[in-house]
Structures are given as structure tokens and as C-alpha cells.
N, C-alpha and C positions, 0 to 999 in steps of 0.2 A: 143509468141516469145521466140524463145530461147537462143538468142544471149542477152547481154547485150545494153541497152539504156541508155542512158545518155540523160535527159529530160532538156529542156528549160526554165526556170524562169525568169518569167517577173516581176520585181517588180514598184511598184509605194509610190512613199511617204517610202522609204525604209521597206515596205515590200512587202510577195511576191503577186501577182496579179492574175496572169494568168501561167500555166502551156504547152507546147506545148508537144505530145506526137504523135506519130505516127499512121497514120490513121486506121490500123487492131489494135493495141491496144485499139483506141479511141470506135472502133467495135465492139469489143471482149466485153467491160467493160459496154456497152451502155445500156443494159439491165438491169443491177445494178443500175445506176442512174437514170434508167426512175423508178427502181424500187421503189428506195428511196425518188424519187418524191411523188410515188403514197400514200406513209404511209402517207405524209403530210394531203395529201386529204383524207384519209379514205378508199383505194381499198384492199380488200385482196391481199395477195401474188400470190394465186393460180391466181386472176382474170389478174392482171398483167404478169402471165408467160405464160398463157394461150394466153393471147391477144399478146403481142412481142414477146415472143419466137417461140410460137406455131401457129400464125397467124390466131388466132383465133377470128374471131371481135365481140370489144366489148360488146354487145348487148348481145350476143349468151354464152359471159365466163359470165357476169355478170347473165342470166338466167340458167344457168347449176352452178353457186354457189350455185344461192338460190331454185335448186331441182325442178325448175321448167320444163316443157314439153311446148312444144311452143303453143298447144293448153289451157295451162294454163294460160299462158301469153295472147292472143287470147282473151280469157275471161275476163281477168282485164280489160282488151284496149277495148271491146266492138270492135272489129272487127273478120276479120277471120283466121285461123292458116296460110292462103296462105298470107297474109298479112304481119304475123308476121318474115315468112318464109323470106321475101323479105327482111323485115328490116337487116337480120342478111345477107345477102350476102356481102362478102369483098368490093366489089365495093358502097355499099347502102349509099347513103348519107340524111337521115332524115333531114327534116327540123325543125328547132326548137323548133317548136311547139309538132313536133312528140316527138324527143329528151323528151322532159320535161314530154309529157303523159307518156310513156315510163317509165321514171325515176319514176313517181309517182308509177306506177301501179308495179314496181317493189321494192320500198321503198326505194330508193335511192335519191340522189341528179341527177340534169342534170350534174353538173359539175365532179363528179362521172362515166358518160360517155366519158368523153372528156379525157381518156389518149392519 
């Protein structure tokens, strides 16, 4: 934005609370706090800019950090590369169980995939 804003303060208990801020601002900045959620949790940077910015799903930034080929991966998981393939499509919804073998076999946390 290149106009000036004048932002909203909502305060509670005399201080402030809540911020109101314009929705393409709120856009713009989104990225940044999913970001700094993710430190919380343990997620590289890369995996995070990779997965929001770049719409690259999880699965797929989390095995291209750690240098893997999805036929490597394929291998941990004891199934086949067309398998692992699936998993990483935008639309894939693993179920939990998946999720967690996953996480193992790449040495992470399951909660590590749930940006």
C-alpha cells in the first residue's frame, strides 16, 4: 500500500488487544506470521516459503529439504514412488496414520507437517 493507514486499536483492560488492519495488508504480511508460527514448531524457513509462498505442499518441501528423491522416500515408507507421488499432490489429503508414517520416515514430527 502506498497511501497511508491509520490502523484500529482495540483495547481491553486498558491495553491494546486487537489490531484492525486492511485486508491486502493483512495478505501481504500473511506469510510472515505463518512464518513465525512455524519457528515455534521447528519448520525451516525454506520449508515454509516453499509450502505458502511457492504452493508447494508440504510433504514434497519438507522431502526436497532433506535431499530426498521420492523414490527415497518410497523406500523409508515401504511402498512405491507412485504412491509417494500421490501423497505430495496439492489436493492429497493423507490420513493420519499416513501423516505420522510419513513424518517418521522423514524424521520429523506429524505436527511438523501440519503448517
Amino acid at each position: 500500500m502506498s497511501t497511508h493507514t491509520e490502523y484500529q486499536t482495540i483495547e481491553h483492560g486498558g491495553q491494546p488487544a486487537f489490531v484492525l488492519v486492511p485486508w491486502e495488508e493483512f495478505d501481504r504480511i500473511r506469510p510472515l506470521l505463518e512464518a513465525e508460527k512455524s519457528r515455534a514448531t521447528g519448520i525451516p524457513q525454506s520449508v515454509v516459503e516453499a509450502h505458502v509462498l511457492r504452493d508447494v505442499p508440504i510433504i514434497k518441501a519438507w522431502r526436497e529439504e532433506l535431499g530426498l528423491t521420492q523414490e527415497e522416500l518410497a523406500l523409508r515408507l515401504g511402498m512405491s514412488q507412485a504412491a509417494v507421488a500421490k501423497f505430495e499432490q496439492p489436493k492429497a489429503h493423507p490420513r493420519a496414520a499416513t501423516l505420522k508414517k510419513i513424518a517418521t520416515a522423514l524424521g520429523i514430527t506429524a505436527e511438523q507437517l501440519r503448517l
